[in-house]
N, C-alpha and C positions, 0 to 999 in steps of 0.2 A: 504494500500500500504506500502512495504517495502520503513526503511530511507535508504537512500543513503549514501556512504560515500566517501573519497579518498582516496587511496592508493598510495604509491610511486610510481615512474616510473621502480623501478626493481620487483617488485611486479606483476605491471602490464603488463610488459612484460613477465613475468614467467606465469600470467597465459592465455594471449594470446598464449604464447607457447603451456600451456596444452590445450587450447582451438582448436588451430589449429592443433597437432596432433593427439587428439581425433577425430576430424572430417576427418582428409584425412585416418586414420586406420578403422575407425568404417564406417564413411560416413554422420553421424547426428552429427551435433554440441550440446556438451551438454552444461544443461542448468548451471546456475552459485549452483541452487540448489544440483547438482549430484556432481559438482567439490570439493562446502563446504563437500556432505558428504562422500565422496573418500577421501577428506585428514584428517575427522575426525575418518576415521575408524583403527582399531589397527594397523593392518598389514602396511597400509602406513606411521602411525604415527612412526613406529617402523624404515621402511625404510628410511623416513626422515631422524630421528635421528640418525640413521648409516650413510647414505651418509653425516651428516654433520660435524660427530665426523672424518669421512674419509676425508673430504674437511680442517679441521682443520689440520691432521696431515700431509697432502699434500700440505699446506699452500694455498689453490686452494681459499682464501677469498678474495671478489673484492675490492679495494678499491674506496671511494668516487669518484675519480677522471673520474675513467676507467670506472664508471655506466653513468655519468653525458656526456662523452663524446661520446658516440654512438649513431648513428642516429638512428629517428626514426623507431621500428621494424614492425609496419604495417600500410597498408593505407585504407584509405576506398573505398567502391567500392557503390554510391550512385545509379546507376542504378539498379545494382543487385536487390536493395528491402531493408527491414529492415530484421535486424537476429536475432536469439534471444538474444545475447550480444553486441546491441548498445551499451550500457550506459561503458560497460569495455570498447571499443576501445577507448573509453574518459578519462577514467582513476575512474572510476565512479563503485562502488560494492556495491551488498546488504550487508547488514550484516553480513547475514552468513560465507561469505567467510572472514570478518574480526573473525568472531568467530572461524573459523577454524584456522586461522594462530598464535590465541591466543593461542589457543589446542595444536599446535604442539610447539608452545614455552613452554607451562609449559607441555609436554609431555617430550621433553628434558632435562629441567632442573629437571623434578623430577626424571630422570632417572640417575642424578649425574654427568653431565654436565653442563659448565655455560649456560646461558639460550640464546640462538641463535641469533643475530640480523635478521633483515626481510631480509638485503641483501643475507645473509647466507640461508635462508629460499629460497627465490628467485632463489640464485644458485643452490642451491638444485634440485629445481622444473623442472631445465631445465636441467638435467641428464640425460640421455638417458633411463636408469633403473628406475628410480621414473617416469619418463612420460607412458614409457611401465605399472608401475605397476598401475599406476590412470588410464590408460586407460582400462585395466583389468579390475578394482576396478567398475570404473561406466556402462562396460558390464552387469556385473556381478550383481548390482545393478538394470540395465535394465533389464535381464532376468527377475531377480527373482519376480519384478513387471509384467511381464506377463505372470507369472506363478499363482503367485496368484491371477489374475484376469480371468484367466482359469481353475481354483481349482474348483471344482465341489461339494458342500458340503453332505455332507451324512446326514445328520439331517435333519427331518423333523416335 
């Protein structure tokens, strides 16, 4: 079993975000695994890093104050059933999603940028363009898994 970890509260709400609009665009909630690897892949890491150099020069960075003071972004729904991301409505990620948000911080900074805070990261996530493009990213991901699992091999 994957270790658990915690994440801030702007973290976690950035990827409720991308959680929640993956699932009312697509229709399937993905899973935390598809999320780590849509934001590890080039093209998003890339987008990131532009929406945050853009956030930078638009001065669009949150302050402490204005994350801490917002209520709750979602509630739970116990009847519904279990989903596949209990453990995030809690504030609660596998790893990978921490290994992702590592990825795009030294994606940034190697790209000759100081090296991003998570809130920055966070803001980022909930862009209208970086959501559109992870939600792209883990389609695209889904196809190609059932592509290759209809691949018909010619060797025999």
């Amino acid at each position: 079993m994957s270790k658990l970890v915690r994440l801030g509260t702007d973290v976690t709400d950035a990827i409720l975000t991308v959680l929640k609009y993956v699932k009312i665009t697509t229709g399937d909630e993905p899973t935390q695994l598809e999320v780590a690897e849509a934001l590890k892949s080039y093209f998003i890491l890339n987008e990131i890093g532009n929406q945050i150099k853009f956030q930078r020069k638009k001065k669009m960075t949150p302050t402490p104050e204005e994350s801490r003071s917002r209520d709750p972004y979602w509630k739970m729904d116990l009847i519904a059933g279990p989903t596949k991301n209990n453990w995030v409505r809690i504030g609660l990620f596998y790893e990978n999603i921490k290994d992702a948000l590592i990825t795009v911080q030294r994606f940034v900074k190697d790209s000759g940028a100081p090296e991003p805070t998570v809130a920055e990261i966070a803001l980022s996530l909930r862009s209208s363009f970086i959501l559109s493009e992870i939600k792209n990213q883990i389609d695209w991901q889904r196809n190609d898994q059932k592509k290759s699992k209809n691949t018909i091999s010619l060797e025999k």
